[in-house]
N, C-alpha and C positions, 0 to 999 in steps of 0.2 A: 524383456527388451533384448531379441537376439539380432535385430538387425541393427544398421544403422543410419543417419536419417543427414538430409543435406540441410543444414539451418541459417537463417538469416540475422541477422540482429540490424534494426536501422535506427541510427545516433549512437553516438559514444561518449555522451556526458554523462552525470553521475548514475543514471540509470542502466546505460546501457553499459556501462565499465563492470558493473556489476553484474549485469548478465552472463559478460565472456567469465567472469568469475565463479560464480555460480556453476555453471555449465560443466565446467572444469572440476567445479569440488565435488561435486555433486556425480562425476562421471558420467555424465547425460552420453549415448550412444549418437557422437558427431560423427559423421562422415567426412563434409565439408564444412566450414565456419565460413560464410561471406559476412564482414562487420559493413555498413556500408552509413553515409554519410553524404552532406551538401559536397564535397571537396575530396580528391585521392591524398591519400599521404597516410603514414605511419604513426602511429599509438604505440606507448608502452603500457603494460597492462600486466598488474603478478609478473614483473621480470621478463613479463615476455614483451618481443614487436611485434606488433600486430597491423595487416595492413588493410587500411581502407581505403576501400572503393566509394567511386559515383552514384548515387541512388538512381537507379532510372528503371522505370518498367521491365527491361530485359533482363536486367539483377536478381531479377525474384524465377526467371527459368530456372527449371529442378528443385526448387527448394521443396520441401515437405514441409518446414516449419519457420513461418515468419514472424519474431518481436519488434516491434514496434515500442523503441524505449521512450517516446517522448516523456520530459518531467509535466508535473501538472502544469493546465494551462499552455503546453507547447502545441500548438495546433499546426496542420498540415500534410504529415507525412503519412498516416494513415488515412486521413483524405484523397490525396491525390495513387498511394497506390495500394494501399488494405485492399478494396473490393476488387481490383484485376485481380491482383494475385490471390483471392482466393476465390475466382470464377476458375484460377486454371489449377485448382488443386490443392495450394500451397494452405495450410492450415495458419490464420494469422491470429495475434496473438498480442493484441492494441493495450500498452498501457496508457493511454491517454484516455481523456474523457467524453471525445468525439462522439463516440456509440454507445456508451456504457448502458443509456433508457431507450434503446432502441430496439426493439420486440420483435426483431431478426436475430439479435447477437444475446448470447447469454453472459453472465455477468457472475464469476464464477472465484468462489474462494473451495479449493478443492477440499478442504477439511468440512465444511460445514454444507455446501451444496456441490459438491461433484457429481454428483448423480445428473443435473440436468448433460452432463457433456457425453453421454449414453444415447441422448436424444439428438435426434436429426436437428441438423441446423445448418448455416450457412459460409462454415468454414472461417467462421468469424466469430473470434472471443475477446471479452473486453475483462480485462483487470480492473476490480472497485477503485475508487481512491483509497491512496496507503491509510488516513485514518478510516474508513471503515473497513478494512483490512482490520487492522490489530483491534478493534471493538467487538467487531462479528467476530473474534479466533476466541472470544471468550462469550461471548454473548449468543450465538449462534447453538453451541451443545445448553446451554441454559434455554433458551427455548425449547429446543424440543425435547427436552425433559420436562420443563415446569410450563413454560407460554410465557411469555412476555404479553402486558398491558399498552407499557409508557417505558421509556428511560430520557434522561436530563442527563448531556454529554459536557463536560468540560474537557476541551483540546489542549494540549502544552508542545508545538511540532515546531520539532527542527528547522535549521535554517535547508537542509540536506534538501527538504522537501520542496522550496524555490527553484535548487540548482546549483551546479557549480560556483558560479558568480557568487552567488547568496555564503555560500561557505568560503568562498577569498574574502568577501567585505567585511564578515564577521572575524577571523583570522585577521585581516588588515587592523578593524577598528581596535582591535585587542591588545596590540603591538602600539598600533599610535597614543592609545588610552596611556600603556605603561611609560611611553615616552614626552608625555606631555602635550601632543602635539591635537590639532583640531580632528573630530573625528569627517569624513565624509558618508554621505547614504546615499547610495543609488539603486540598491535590490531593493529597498524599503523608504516610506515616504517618511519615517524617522528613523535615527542610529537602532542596534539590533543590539550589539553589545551592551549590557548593564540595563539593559531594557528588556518589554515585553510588548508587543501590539496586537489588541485587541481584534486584527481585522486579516483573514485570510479570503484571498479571491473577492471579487465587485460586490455591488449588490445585487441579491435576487429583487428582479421587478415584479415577480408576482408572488413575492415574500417579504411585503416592506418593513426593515428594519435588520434581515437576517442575509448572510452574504449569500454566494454561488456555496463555497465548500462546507456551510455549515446547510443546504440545502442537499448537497448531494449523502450529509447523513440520513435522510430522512429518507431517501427515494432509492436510493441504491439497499438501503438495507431492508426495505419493503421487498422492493424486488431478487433480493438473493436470500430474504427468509421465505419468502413467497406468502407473504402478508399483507393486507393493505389497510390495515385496523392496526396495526402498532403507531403510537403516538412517539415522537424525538422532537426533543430541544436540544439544538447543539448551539457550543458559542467556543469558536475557533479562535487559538490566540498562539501569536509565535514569539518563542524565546528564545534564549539566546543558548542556543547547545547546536553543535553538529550535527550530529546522529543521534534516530530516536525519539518519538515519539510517544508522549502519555499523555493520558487518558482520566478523568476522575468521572465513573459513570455512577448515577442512584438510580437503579432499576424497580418498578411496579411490576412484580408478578401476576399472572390471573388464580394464583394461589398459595398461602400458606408456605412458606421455606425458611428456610433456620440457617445461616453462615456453614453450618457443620455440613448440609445437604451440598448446597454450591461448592464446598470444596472437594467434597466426595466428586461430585460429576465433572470436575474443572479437572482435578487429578489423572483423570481415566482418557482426557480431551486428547490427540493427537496437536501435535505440538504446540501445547500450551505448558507451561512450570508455574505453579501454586508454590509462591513467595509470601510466605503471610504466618509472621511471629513479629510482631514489630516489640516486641517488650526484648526481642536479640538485635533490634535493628536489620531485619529480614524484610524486606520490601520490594515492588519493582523500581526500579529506576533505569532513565537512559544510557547511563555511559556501559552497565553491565550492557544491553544488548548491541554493543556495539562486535563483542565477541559472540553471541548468538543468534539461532537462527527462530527461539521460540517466542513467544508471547509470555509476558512476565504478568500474575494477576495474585494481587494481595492486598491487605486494608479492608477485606471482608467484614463487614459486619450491618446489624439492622441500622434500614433508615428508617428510623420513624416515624419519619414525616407522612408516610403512605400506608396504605394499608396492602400490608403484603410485599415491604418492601426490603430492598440491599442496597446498599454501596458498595462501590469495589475499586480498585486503582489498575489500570494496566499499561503496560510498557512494549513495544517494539520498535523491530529497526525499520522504519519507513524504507528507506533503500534495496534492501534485501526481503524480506518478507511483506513486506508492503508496497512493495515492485517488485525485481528481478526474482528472489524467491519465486513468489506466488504466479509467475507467470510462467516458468519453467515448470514447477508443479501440477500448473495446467497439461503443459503437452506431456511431462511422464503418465500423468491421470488418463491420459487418450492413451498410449501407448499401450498401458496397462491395460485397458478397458476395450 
């Protein structure tokens, strides 16, 4: 990285607050920083003011590198200006869901498939959703060691992953809870706080009974192992924590593997940490990744129920490694490459 690069970020909610953060820790080679937005006006951000701009077509002149922070579900802004901006150059870089199965755009966790971002493409990259982010940061070095059959995903994801809103309402009902008072929902069609709901994103219609985000397990990780024979049952459910994101997966190998194997090659994983002594109380859990940037994977052990089977538990920060992270990651992986 000897030179330095003019970059975009578009939205500045929890996703894209995270980016300029990121950027920064991470000493990404900025040039220029345009943060830009529906609206001009100023942001504080790590102590700093940060000023945003209007989004508009002309925004994206000179960039080399554009993020696109939508949270999931936020449609638009990579619609209306992703594909200019990367006819005239500007490498984008869409966390939203917009493109993600679109066989123009690659669909890129740079730990597990980087390699496709070597190949010609369209100047257009889409970041998974955060939970198949932190599944694939552990499941991904497992396949291409052993193979993968099947896996049965249980989701436990932050309110962080709705949005900002989502983490006032839950913070709000928390305070009103301790005070007596009636709680209100408006991020969620029930209270969040002391609860759990069984349903993230609509329902898929050409998957009845299973929603949008437990659909996009199944399709997006075909597409970023580069498999279309791996079977996933996911069943997404939100509770009430901020940051953070876990995971209870029991994986079907195509052979033969021992807990001691998986921990050996999970060890060796680029940012992944093997937490897994529970008789010390060694485990993953979400509030730890709220201070990291890696994938927490422990509760190793045979599922019996299969033949050739594991269980595993894992933890990440949906916000940073399952957005802003992993998307930043993406453009160092160009730069490098």
């Amino acid at each position: 990285m000897k030179r330095k690069y003019n970059v975009g970020i578009v939205g500045i909610g929890a996703v894209g607050t995270q980016m300029v953060k990121v950027l920064r820790d991470r000493n990404f080679p900025v040039n220029e920083l345009r943060v830009m937005a529906r609206s001009e006006r100023y942001e504080k951000i790590a102590g700093e003011r940060v000023h945003v701009i209007p989004a508009s077509a002309e925004a994206f002149d000179g960039l080399d590198f554009a993020f696109f922070a939508g949270t999931e579900g936020a449609k638009g802004a990579s619609q209306v200006y992703g594909w200019d901006a990367a006819k005239k150059g500007v490498v984008v870089i869409d966390n939203g869901g917009d493109y993600r199965m679109d066989p123009r755009v690659p669909l890129v966790v740079p730990e597990v498939n980087g390699a496709v971002l070597k190949k010609k493409h369209a100047n257009f990259i889409a970041n998974p959703n955060c939970s198949t982010i932190i599944a694939l940061m552990a499941l991904g070095p497992l396949h291409k060691a052993i193979g993968i059959k099947r896996f049965v995903v249980s989701t436990y994801q932050s309110v962080s992953g709705t949005g900002q809103n989502a983490i006032n309402e839950l913070d709000q009902q928390a305070r009103d809870f301790a005070k007596g008072k009636k709680l209100k929902a408006e991020a969620y069609p029930y209270q969040i706080a002391f609860n759990v709901i069984p349903q993230i994103g609509g329902q898929k219609d050409d998957m009845p009974g299973y929603t949008t985000e437990e659909a996009k397990m199944l399709f997006e990780t075909r597409k970023i192992l580069g498999s279309k024979t791996i079977k996933v049952s996911a069943t997404c459910v939100r509770v009430p924590v901020f940051y953070g994101h876990a995971e209870s997966i029991n994986i079907e190998f195509k052979r033969k593997t021992t807990p001691d194997e998986v921990r050996r090659i999970l060890k060796k994983a680029s940012g992944v940490k093997v937490m897994d002594d529970p008789e010390k109380n060694i485990y993953p859990i979400p509030l730890r990744t709220t201070e990291t940037d890696d994938v927490e994977v422990g509760r190793i052990r045979f599922d019996d129920s299969v033949k050739n089977g594991i269980a595993l538990f894992v933890c990440g920060n949906n916000i940073r490694k399952g957005a802003a992270l992993n998307a930043v990651q993406i453009a160092e992986y160009m730069i490098k490459s």
